[in-house]
C-alpha positions in Angstrom: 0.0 0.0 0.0 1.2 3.2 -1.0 1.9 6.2 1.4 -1.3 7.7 -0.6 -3.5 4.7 -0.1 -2.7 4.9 3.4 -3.9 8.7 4.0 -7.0 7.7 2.0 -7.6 4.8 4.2 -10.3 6.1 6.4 -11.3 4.2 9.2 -14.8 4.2 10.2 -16.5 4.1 13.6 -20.1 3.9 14.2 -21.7 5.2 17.2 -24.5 3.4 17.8 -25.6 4.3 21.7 -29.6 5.1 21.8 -30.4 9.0 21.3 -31.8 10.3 23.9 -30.1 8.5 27.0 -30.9 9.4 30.2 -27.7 12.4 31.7 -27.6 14.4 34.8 -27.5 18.0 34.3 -24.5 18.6 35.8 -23.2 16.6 33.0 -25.1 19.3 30.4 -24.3 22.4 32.1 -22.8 24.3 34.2 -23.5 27.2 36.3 -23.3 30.7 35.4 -19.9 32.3 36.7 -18.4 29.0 38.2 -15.6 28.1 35.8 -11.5 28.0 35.2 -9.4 31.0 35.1 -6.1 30.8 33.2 -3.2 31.8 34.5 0.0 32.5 32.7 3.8 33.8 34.5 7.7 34.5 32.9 10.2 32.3 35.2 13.8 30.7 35.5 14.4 26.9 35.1 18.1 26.3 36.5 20.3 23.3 37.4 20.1 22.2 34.3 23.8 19.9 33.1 24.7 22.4 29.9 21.6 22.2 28.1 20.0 25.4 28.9 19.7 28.9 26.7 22.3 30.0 24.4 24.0 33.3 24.3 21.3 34.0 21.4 18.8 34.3 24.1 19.3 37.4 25.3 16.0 37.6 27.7 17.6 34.5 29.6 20.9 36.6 30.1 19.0 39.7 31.4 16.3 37.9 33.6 19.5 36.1 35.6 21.1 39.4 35.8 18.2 40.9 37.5 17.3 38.3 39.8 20.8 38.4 41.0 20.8 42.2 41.1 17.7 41.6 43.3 19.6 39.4 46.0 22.2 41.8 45.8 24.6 40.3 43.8 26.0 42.4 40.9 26.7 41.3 37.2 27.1 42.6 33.9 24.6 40.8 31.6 27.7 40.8 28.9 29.7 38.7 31.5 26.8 35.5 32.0 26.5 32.7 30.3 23.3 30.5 30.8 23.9 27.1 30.0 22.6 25.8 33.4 19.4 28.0 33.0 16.4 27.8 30.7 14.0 31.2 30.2 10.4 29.1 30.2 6.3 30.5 30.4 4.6 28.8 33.1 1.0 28.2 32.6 -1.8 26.9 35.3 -5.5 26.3 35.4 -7.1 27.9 38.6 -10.4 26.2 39.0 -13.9 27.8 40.6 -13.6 28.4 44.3 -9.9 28.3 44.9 -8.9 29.1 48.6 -5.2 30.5 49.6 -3.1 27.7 50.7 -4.4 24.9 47.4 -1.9 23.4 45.1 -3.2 24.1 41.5 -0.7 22.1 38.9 1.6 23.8 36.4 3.4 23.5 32.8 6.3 25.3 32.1 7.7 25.5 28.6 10.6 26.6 27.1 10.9 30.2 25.5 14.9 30.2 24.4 17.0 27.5 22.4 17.7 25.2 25.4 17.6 21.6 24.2 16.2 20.4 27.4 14.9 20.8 30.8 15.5 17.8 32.7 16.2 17.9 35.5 15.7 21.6 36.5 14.2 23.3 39.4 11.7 26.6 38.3 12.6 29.5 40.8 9.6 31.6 42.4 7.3 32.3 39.6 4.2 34.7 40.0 1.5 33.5 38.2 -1.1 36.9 36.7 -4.7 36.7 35.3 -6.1 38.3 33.0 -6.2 41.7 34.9 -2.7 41.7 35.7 -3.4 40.6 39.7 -1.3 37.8 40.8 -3.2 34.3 42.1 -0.7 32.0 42.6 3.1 31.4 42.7 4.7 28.3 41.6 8.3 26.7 42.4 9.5 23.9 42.4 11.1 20.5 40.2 10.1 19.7 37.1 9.2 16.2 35.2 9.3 16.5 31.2 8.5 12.3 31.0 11.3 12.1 28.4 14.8 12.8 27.5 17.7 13.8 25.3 20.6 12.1 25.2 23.9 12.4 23.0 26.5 14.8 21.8 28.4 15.7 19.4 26.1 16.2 16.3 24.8 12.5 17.4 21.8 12.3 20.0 18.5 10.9 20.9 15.5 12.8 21.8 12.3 10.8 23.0 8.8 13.0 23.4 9.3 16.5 24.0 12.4 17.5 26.3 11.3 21.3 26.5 8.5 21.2 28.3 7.7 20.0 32.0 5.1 20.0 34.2 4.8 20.0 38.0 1.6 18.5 40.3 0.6 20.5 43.0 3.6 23.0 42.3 2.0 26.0 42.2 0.4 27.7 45.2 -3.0 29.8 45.5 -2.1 33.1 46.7 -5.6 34.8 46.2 -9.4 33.5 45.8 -10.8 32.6 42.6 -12.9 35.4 41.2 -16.1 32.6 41.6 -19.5 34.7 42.5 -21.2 32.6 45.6 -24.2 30.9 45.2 -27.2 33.4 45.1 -31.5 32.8 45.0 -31.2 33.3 41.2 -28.8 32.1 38.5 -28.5 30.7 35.5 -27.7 27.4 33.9 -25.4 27.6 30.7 -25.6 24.5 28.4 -22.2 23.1 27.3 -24.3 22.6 23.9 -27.5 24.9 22.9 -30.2 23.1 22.5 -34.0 24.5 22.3 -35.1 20.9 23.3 -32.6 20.2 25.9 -33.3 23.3 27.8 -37.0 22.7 27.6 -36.1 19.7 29.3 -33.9 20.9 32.1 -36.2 23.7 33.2 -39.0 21.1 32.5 -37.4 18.6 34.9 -36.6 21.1 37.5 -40.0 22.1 38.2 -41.3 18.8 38.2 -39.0 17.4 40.9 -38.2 20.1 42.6 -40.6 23.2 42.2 -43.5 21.7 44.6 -45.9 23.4 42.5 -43.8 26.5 41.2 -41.9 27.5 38.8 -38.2 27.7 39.4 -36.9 27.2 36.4 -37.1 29.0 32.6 -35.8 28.4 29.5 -34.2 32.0 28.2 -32.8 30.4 25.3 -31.5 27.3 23.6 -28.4 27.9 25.7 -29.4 29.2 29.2 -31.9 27.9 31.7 -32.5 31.0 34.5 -33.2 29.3 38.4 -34.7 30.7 41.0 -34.0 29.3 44.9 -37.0 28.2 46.5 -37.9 29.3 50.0 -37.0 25.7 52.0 -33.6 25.9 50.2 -33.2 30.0 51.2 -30.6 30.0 53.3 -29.0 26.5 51.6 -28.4 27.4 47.9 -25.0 24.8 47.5 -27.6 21.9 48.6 -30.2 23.5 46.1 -27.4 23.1 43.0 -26.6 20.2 44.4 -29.9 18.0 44.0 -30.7 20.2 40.7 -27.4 19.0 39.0 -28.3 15.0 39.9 -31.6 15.4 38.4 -31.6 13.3 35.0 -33.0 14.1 31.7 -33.0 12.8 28.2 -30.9 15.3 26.4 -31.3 15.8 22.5 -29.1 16.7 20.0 -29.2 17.4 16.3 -28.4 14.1 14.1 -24.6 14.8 13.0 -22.0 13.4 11.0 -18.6 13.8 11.5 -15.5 13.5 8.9 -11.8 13.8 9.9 -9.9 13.0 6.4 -6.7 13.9 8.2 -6.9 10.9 11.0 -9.2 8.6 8.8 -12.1 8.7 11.5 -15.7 8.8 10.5 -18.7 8.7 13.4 -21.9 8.6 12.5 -24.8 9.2 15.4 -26.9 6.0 16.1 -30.4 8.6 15.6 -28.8 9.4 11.6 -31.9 8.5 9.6 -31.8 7.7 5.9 -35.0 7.8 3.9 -35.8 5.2 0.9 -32.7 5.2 -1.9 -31.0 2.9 -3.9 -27.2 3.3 -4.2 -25.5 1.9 -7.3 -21.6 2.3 -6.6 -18.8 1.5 -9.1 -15.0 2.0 -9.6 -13.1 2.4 -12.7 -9.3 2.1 -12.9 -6.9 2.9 -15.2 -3.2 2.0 -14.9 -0.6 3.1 -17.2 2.8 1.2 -16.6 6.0 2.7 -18.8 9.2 0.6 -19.8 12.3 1.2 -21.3 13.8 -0.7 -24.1 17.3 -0.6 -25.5 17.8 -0.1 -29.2 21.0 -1.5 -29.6 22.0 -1.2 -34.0 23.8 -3.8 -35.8 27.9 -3.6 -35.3 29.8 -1.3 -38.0 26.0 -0.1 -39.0 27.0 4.4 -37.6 23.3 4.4 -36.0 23.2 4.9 -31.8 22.2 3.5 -29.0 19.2 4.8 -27.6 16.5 4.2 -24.7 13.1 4.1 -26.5 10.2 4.6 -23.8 6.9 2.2 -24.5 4.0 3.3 -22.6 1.1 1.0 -22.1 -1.9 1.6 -20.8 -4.5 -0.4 -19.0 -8.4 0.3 -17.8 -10.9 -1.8 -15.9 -14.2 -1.1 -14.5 -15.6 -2.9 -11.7 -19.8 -4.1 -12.3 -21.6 -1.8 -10.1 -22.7 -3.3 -6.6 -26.4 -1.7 -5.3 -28.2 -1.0 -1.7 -31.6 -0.6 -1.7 -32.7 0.9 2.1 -36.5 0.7 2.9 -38.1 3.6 4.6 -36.8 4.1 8.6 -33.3 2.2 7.6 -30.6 3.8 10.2 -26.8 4.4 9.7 -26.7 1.3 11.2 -28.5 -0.7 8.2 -27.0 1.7 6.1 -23.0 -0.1 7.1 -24.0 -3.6 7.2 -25.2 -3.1 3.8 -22.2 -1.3 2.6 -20.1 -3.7 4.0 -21.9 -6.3 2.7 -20.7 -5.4 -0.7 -17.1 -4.3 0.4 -17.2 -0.9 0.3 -13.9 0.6 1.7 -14.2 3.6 4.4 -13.4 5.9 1.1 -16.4 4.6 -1.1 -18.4 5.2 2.3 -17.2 9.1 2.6 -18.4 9.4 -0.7 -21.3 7.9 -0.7 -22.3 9.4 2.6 -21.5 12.9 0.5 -23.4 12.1 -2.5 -26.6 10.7 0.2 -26.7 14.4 1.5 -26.9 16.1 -1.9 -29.8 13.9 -3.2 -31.6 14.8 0.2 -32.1 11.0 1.6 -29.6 12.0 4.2 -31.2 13.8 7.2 -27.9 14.6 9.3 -25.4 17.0 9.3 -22.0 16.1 7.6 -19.3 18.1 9.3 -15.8 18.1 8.3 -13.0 19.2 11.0 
């Protein structure tokens, strides 16, 4: 198989779980306000055995010299070399509710031309929000779960040596900017949905409303809440029994292509209507060879490499699927695999079912 046949070579998965399964809504959405903030901070990696930044990276030279300018130690930036230190961005995730004192993980990555970072230790690094406040400082050793080894224009590098990661190496300096629980918020679906919000707020006054209505659909992607009175002066056990509440969620019959790793899912609720699919290939193959023309001896002609082209074409019969009124994607395989169809001949007849309108799914490509 060629290196083209293989990126052609799609590989086809079918998801056939029942539409419409029972979820929690905690599991569908989330709550207004209550989510991640990302947090982002310039530091030093050192002890590192010769692999760190090169004289080309001059922010590495300048960022030692004023650190050791700040401990009172003064050096020209012109007179350090960095080898044993790496210039890296550390990155960290500070969830919903963080208190002072929590250990929040951290990635640092390399900014400079260091080779690797094994084996260093990141100095005190403030980590800064969005609005410039610092939440968190981070320090400590680092794990990249790899290497590089070698020298000398010979070496061997397995995953990616310039970037690490350190759990729990960060420390929460300042509360997360989370609004507490109030008597009204809103839901926010992780998907909009005009059914599925029906059903939440739908759900929510059934099992929890007593007779009122706490819960609205504002749109296909919020649900607004209000706190009833028993639950007043308890709103986190309120959220708590609203997010456990289960409901079938819906969702729009889709199909989705990735050419560029060969996947193809198609949703168990994708609904064909009655077609007959007549599917064909033709192939032509044209092979070239070379033939000496040698002349007779004492004869003045010349020896020459005379090219002879032939050329070769072959079309397969046709196979055919006929799919009776409520087949499924499910039918829809079995019958195409029936006939051999390869994960290419189902792309494009999955395409070609669209256009003529028997297809009643969407057919996204990422």
């Amino acid at each position: 198989m060629t290196i083209v046949q293989r990126a052609f070579c799609l590989t086809l998965l079918c998801a056939l779980a029942p539409a419409g399964a029972a979820v929690r809504i905690k599991d569908l959405a989330s709550v207004e306000g209550v989510r991640d903030n990302q947090l982002i901070g310039y530091g030093l990696v050192v002890g590192l055995a010769g692999t760190g930044d090169r004289s080309q990276a001059v922010f590495s030279i300048q960022s030692l010299a004023n650190l050791l300018q700040r401990m009172g130690v003064t050096v020209s930036p012109s007179a350090t070399r960095v080898r044993n230190t790496a210039a890296v961005m550390v990155t960290a995730t500070l969830p919903a509710y963080a208190q002072p004192g929590q250990r929040i993980d951290i990635t640092a990555a390399s900014m400079g031309d260091a080779s690797t970072i094994q084996g260093g230790l990141l100095l005190l690094t403030p980590l800064k929000a969005a609005d410039g406040a610092v939440y968190a400082v981070a320090q400590g050793a680092l794990t990249i779960g790899g290497f590089r080894a070698g020298g000398q224009g010979n070496s061997q590098t397995m995953n990616h040596p310039t970037v690490g990661r350190a759990a729990g190496g960060a420390l929460v300096e300042r509360p997360a900017p989370s609004p507490p629980p109030s008597g009204v918020f809103r839901l926010q679906l992780h998907r909009a949905d005009f059914t599925t919000a029906a059903r939440v707020s739908e759900a929510i006054n059934q099992k929890l409303g007593g007779g009122d209505v706490l819960a609205r659909s504002e749109s296909a992607g919020s649900v607004v809440i209000r706190t009833p009175a028993p639950f007043a002066t308890r709103p986190v056990e309120f959220i708590s029994a609203m997010e456990n509440l289960e409901i079938n969620s819906d969702a729009a019959a889709r199909i989705v292509i990735n050419e560029r790793t060969g996947t193809i899912v198609l949703g168990g609720d994708v609904r064909i209507r009655p077609v007959a699919i007549l599917h064909g290939n033709l192939s032509v193959e044209i092979q070239t060879t070379y033939e000496v023309s040698q002349p007779a001896p004492l004869s003045g002609g010349e020896t020459k490499v005379v090219p002879e082209v032939k050329v070769k074409a072959a079309e397969q019969r046709s196979q055919n699927v006929v799919l009776k009124h409520g087949a499924s994607i499910e039918d829809l395989v079995k019958a195409l695999g029936a006939i051999g169809s390869t994960p290419r001949d189902i792309l494009s007849i999955l395409e070609n079912l669209k256009a003529a309108g028997a297809l009643d799914a969407e057919i996204e490509v990422i």
